[in-house]
Structures are given as structure tokens and as C-alpha cells.
C-alpha positions in Angstrom: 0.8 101.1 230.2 3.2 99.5 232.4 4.1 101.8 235.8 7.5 100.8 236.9 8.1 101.5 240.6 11.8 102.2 241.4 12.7 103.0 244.9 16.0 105.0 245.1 18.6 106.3 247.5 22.1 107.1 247.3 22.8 102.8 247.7 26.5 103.4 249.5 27.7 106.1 246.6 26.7 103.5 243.9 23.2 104.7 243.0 23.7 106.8 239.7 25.9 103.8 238.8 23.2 101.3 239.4 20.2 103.6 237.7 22.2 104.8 234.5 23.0 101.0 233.7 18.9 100.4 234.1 18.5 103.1 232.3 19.8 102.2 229.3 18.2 99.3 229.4 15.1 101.1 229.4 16.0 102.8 226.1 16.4 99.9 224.5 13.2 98.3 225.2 10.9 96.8 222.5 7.5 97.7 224.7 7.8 101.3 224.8 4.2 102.0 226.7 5.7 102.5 230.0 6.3 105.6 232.7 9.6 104.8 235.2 8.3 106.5 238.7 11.0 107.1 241.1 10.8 107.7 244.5 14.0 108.8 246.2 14.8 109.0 249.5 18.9 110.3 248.7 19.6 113.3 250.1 21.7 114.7 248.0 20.4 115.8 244.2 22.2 113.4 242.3 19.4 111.0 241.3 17.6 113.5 240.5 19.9 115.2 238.1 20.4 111.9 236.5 16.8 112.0 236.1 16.9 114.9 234.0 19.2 113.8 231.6 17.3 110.9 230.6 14.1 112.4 230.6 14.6 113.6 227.0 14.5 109.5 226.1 12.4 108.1 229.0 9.2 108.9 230.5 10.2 109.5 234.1 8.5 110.8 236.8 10.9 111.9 239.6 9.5 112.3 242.9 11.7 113.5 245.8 10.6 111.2 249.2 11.6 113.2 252.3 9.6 110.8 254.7 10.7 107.7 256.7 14.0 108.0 254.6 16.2 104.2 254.8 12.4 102.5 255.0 12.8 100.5 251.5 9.6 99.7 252.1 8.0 103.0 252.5 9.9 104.1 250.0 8.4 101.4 247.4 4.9 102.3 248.5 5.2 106.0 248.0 6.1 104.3 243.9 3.5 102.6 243.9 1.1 105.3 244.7 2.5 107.8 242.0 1.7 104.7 239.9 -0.9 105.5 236.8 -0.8 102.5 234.2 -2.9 99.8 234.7 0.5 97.2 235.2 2.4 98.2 238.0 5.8 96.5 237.6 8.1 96.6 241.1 12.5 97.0 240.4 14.7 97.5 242.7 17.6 100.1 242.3 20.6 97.2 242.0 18.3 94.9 239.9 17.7 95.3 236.2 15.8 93.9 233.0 17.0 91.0 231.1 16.2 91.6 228.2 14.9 94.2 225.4 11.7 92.7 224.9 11.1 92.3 229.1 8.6 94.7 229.4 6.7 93.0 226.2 7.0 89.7 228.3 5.5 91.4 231.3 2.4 93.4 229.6 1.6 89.9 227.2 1.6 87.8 230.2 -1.5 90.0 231.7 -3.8 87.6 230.1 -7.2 86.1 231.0 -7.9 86.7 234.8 -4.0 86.5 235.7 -3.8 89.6 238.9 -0.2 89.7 239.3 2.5 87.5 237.6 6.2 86.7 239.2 9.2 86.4 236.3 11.8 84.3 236.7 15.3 85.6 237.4 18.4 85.2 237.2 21.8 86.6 239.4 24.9 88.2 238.8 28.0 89.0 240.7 28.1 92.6 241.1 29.3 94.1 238.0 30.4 90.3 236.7 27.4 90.4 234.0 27.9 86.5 233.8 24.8 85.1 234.9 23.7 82.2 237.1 21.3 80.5 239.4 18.1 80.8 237.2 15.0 80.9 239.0 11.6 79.8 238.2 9.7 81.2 240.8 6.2 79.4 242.6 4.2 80.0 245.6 4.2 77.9 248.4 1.8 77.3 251.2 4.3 78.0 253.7 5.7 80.8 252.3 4.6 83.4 255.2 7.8 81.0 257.7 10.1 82.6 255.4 10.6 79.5 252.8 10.3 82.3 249.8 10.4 80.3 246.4 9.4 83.7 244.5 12.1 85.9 245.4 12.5 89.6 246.0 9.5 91.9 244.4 11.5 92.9 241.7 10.6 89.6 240.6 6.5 90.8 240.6 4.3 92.7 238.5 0.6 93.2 239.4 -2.7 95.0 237.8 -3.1 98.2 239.4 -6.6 98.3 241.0 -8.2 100.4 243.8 -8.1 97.6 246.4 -4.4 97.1 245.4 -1.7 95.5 248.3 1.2 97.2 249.5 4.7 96.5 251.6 4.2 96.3 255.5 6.5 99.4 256.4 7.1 97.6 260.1 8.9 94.8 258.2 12.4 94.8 256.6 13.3 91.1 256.5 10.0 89.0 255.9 8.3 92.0 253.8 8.6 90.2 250.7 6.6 86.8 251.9 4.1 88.9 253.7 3.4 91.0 250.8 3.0 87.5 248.8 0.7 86.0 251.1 -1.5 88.8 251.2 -1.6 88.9 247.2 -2.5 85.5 247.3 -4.9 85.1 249.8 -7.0 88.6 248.2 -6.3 87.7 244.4 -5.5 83.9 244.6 -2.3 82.5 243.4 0.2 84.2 240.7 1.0 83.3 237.2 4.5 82.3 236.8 6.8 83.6 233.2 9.1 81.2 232.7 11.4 83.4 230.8 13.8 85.3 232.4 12.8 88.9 232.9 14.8 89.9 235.9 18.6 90.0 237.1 19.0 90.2 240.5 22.3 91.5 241.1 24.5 89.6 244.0 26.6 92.8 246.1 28.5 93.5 249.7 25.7 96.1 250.5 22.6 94.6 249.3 20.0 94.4 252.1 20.3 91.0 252.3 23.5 91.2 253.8 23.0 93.6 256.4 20.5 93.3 258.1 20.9 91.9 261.9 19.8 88.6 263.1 17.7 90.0 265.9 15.3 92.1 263.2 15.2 88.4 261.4 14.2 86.6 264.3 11.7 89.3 265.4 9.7 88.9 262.4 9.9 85.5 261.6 7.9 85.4 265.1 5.5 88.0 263.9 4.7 86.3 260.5 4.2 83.2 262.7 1.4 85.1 265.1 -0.1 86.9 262.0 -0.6 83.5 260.0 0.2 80.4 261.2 -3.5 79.8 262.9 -5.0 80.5 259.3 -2.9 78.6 257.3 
């Protein structure tokens, strides 16, 4: 079974929006072995009203997350946790599948001794559905200074062990690459899918775009005094 980890929050009065539109998606999906955990940190009841409606088509598990609330990284962890298939596959709230056979794409591509795959991806302009900039992901040696060639996690999908990683919650801007780094140096490097499993959706409020310079330069340092001397 495939877990899929979905950390929620009211995302500027667009959340519903953003979760319906996955959620149909869902519905639609050729691999139907899956469980959708959410972990929301909103602090009104919307999401999980929304929740309710579709649970009548989708295996959700709704979990309300009063801790640490704006931590996206907390948040994820606290999915990740509540996680019981044996593939735990990471989205994002504004990010979607591509396609109706993703999922199917994901659990096939658990072959062999592969620990955790990254999908390519492609983007989209808010709710433009035209899509662009297709990315074949890859890991790179340097990837810790902040030259991510994999993308956000809503890009990765890993087994779900005991000694499994999760997101630094003292990071916001360089938690992506330290999370890859530490995948790869415990389970050595990811297998890359070609085929596009992922939209990554391009919008005003996306975290990329707001968080200050300061936070970015503080953490670039950090991953440079956590790694650089091992690497």
C-alpha cells in the first residue's frame, strides 16, 4: 500500500480549493491500494469537513495537528508518522498527480533494492493547467550548497522502514537538500522515473516566494557547517 503524506493548512483561503482538485484526482486513479493521511495545521474546520465528504470515495485518514502550527516541516513529519503502507509517497497541498496511473508508476518503480525513488515533474501557472518546464530529477554531490536538481519532496517517494529519515523542523529554506543528503548518504542514491508523476504548481504564496533572505542565508551557512568537511 502506498501512504500518501499531505501536510495541510488553510494556504491563504485557497486550501479546500487546492485539496478538492487533488482529490479528484485521487478518485480517478488506476492503483487504488493507497490511504491519503492528512495532517492539518488550519485552524478553522474546513479541511476537515472537506475530509468527510470524500471519505465515502477515498481512504483518508484526517488528523487534526495543533503543534508547531506554520512549521511545514513539522507538519509533514507528523504525516509521515501516521503513515502505515510500506511506500510512503510525500505531496504537498498546491501540488498534484499527473496522471491516473501515477500512483501505479510510483508502487512499480519499488523494484529490486531501489529505497526511495524521485518522479520527474512538471509546473504549472497557478490554475493555467498548461504545463511546462519538465524535470528529470538527479542527485548531485553538492546538493547539500543548495544546487537542488531533485526538486521539492513532493517529487519523492520512499519505503517506509523503522530507521526511516525525516524533515529537519529547524529548517524552512534548505530542508529539501538536507533531507536528500541524509537519504542518500543512509540508503545510497535514489532511482529516478522518468515519467512525469508530479505537477508542481507555480503561485504568489507558495513558500518559495516568501520566505526572507536572512532565513536563506542562515541556512545555507548551516548546511555548509553540517556537511561541507564530509563531502
Amino acid at each position: 500500500m502506498i501512504s500518501v503524506a499531505m501536510p495541510t493548512f488553510e494556504t491563504f483561503g485557497r486550501g479546500c480549493e487546492f485539496l478538492s482538485f487533488q482529490f479528484e484526482i485521487f478518485k480517478k486513479q488506476t492503483f487504488q491500494n493507497f490511504e491519503l493521511i492528512i495532517s492539518d495545521h488550519s485552524k478553522d474546520t474546513k479541511i476537515k469537513e472537506l475530509c468527510e465528504k470524500y471519505s465515502k470515495d477515498l481512504n483518508i485518514k484526517y488528523y487534526k495537528n495543533e503543534l508547531q502550527r506554520g512549521s511545514l516541516s513539522h507538519n509533514t513529519n507528523n504525516a509521515i508518522r501516521k503513515c502505515t503502507g510500506n511506500i510512503i509517497k510525500i505531496l504537498f497541498q498546491d501540488d498534484f498527480l499527473a496522471e491516473n496511473n501515477s500512483l501505479q508508476i510510483i508502487n512499480d518503480s519499488f523494484s529490486g533494492d531501489a529505497h526511495w525513488i524521485i518522479g520527474s515533474c512538471e509546473h504549472v501557472k497557478d490554475k493555467n493547467l498548461t504545463r511546462f518546464n519538465k524535470i528529470i530529477p538527479k542527485y548531485n554531490d553538492e546538493i547539500f550548497l543548495g544546487n537542488n536538481t531533485i526538486g521539492n519532496p513532493s517529487v519523492v517517494a520512499f519505503k517506509n522502514t523503522d530507521d526511516k529519515i525525516f524533515l529537519d523542523e529547524k529548517l524552512t529554506w534548505m530542508v529539501d537538500v538536507d533531507f536528500y543528503k541524509k537519504m542518500f548518504d543512509k540508503y545510497g542514491p535514489p532511482k529516478t522515473v522518468e515519467e512525469t508523476v508530479v505537477i508542481v504548481r507555480h503561485w504568489k504564496r507558495q513558500l518559495t516566494h516568501i520566505i526572507p533572505n536572512r532565513i536563506k542565508n542562515k541556512e545555507a551557512r548551516i548546511m555548509m557547517e553540517r556537511y561541507a568537511k564530509t563531502s
